[in-house]
N, C-alpha and C positions, 0 to 999 in steps of 0.2 A: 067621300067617294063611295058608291053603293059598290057591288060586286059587279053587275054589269058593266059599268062603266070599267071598273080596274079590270077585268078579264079581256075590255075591248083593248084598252089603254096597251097592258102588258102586251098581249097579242099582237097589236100593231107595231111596237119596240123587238120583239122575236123575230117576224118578217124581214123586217127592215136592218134588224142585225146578222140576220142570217142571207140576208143576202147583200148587203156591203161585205162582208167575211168573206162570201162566196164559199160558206158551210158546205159539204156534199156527208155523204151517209159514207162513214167506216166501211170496208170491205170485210168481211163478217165471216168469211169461205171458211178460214180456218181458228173462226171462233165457236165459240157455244154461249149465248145470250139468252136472257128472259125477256121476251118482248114487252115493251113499257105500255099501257093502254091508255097513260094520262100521257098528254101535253105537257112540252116546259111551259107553257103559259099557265095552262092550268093547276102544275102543282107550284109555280111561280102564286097565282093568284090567292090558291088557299094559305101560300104560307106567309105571306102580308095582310090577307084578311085575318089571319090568328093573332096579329099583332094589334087590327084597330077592331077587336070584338071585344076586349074586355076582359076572355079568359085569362088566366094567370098559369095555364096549364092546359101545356097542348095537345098534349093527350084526351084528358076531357072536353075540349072544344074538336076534336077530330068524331069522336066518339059520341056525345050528346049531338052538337051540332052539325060537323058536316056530314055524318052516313045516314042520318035520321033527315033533316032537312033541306042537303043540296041534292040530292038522287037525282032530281030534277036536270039542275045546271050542270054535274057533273056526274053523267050515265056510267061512264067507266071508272067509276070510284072503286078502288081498291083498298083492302086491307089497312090497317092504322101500321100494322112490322114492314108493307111492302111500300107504304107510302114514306117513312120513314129512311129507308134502303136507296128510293130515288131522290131525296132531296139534295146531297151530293152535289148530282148529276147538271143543276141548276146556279151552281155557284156563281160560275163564270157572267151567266147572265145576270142573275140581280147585282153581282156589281159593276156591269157596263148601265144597269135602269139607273141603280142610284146617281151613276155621273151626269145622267141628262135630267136627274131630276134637283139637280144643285141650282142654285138662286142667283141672280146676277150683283156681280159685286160694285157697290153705291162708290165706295171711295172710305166708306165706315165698317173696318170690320171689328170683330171680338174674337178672344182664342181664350180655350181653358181645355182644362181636360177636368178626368172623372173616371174614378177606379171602379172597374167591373169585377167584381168579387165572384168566383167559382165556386167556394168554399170555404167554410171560416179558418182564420189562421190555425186553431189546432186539431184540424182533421186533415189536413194538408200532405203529413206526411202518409195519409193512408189513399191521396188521392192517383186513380192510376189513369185518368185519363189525362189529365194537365201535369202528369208530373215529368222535369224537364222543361215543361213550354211556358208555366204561367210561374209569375215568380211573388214572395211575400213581401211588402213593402208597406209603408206607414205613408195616410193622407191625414187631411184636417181631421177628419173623425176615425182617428184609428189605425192599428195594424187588419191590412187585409192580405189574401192568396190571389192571385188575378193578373189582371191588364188593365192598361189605362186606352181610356179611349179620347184622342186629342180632335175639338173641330174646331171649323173656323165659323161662324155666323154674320149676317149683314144684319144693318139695324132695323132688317123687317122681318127676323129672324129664321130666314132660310139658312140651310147649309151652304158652306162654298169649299168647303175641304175635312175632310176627314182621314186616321191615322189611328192605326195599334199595335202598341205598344205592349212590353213586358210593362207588369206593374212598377219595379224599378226603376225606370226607363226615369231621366231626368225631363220637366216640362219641355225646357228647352231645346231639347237633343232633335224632337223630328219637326220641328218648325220650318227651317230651311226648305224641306223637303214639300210643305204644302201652301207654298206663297207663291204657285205656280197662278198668272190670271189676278194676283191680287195686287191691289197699289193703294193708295191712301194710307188712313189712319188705322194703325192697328190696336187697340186696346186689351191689357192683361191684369190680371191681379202680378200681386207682391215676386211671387214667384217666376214670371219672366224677366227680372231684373239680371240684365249683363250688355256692360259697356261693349262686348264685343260683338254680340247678337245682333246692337242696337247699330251697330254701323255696318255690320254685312244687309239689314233689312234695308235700308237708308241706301244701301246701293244699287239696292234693289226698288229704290223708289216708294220703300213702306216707311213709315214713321212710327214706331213702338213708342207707345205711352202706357205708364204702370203709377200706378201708388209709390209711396217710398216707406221703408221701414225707418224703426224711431231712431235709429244712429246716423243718417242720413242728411242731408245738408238739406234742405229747403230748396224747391225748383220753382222757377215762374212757367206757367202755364197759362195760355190762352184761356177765356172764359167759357169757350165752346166745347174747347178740351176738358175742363172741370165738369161741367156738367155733364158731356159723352162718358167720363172716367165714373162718374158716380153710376149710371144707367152699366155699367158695367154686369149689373146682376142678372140683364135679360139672358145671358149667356147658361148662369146657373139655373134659371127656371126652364131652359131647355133641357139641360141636363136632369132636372125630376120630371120633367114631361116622357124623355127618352128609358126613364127607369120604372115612371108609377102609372105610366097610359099606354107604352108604346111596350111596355114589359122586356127591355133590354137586355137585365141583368136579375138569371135565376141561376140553382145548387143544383140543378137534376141533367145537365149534359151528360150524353154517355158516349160522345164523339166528337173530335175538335172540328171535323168537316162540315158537324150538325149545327156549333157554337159559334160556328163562324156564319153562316144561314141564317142562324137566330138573329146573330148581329146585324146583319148586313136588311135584313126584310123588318126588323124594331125600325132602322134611320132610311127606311123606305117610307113604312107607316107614318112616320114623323113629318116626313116633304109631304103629304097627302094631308094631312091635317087640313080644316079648310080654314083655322085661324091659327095663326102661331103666334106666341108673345112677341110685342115691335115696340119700338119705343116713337114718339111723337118727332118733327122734324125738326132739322136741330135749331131753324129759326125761330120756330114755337117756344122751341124749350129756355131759345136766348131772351126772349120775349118775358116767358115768364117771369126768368130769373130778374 
């Protein structure tokens, strides 16, 4: 999606959210304010294009490319400290954009999560803006300082639910909480294994399917379930698209309102994508097999 198009996009979503809200403007008499010169659309728009430019670093993409090259599209560009100051201000909406830009759900989902590292575990104790909020915890690769970020994907890999978490946080703990709108077949690795999990989803009209660890009895599985179980990985290559394209997870926050912005406009980036990883349908795939 060019910048045109996402400034139209955003903008239309702003409108349309601020007036279902029925937003009106603060009564200001007995305040003292800096009046804003950007748009929430507009500073909505640069801070999802920082996500699908490629920099790694927002600051020099503010600084090379948007003061030197958007002047154009955006006349009242402001300072990189006062741009910085308004992002904030924008929260609330890019996570009402990211809900309507979730995927429709098939009857095939996938769940994982994926630790977002603020910090390496031994500068941790020197960290003062996550300290208190993010906590140290050990994944596949590692002790890290963080959050874990939990989604749900369909097998043409849009989102359909997202969740964050303290790093500690166990996989299974906020599951419940985003199986709102889903039904069918839910696919996880090893780590969503729990017989009690498996029957509150199941009442809820999901069916949890996992791998089994090597102490474990042997299960009979349907053949379509086999092969959906193996295809499991389209799950993880969104998770390196959300950290190595969409630049999710960086050490330079100096605000949890700012980390939270970054997050929320990275799995913005990601729904815009114009191909995401999917996997083939699962008659095909019974076909092949």
């Amino acid at each position: 999606m060019d910048l045109t198009e996402l400034f139209c996009d955003v903008d239309d979503f702003v409108k349309q959210y601020n007036r279902t809200n029925n937003l009106q403007i603060e009564d200001s008499k007995h305040k003292r304010t800096i009046d804003c010169r950007l748009t929430d659309s507009e500073i909505m728009t640069i801070c999802i294009a920082y996500h699908q430019s490629g920099y790694k670093n927002f600051k020099a993409f503010y600084w090379n490319y948007v003061i030197p090259h958007l002047k154009r599209q955006f006349p009242t560009i402001v300072s990189y400290n006062r741009f910085v100051e308004l992002m904030p201000k924008v929260t609330v909406l890019l996570s009402a954009y990211l809900v309507t830009k979730f995927g429709k759900v098939t009857g095939i989902s996938f769940v994982d999560s994926t630790p977002i590292q603020v910090c390496k575990p031994k500068r941790m104790s020197r960290n003062k803006v996550f300290k208190d909020v993010a906590a140290k915890a050990k994944s596949t690769i590692g002790w890290f300082f963080g959050f874990k970020l939990h989604i749900f994907i369909n097998d043409c890999g849009d989102l359909l639910a997202v969740k964050f978490t303290k790093g500690n946080v166990d996989d299974r703990t906020p599951i419940l909480d985003m199986i709102k709108d889903i039904f069918g077949k839910l696919f996880g690795d090893k780590g969503y294994i729990s017989s009690d999990l498996s029957e509150k989803l199941l009442n809820n009209g999901i069916t949890l399917i996992t791998g089994i660890k090597k102490n474990m009895k042997n299960k009979l599985l349907a053949l379509e379930d086999k092969i959906l179980l193996r295809k499991r990985s389209i799950i993880e290559t969104v998770n390196d698209q959300l950290k190595n394209i969409s630049n999710i997870e960086h050490s330079r926050h100096r605000s949890i309102s700012n980390f939270i912005v970054n997050i929320l406009c990275a799995l913005i980036a990601y729904t815009l994508q114009p191909k995401k990883p999917s996997i083939s349908k699962t008659n095909e795939l019974l076909a092949i097999a």
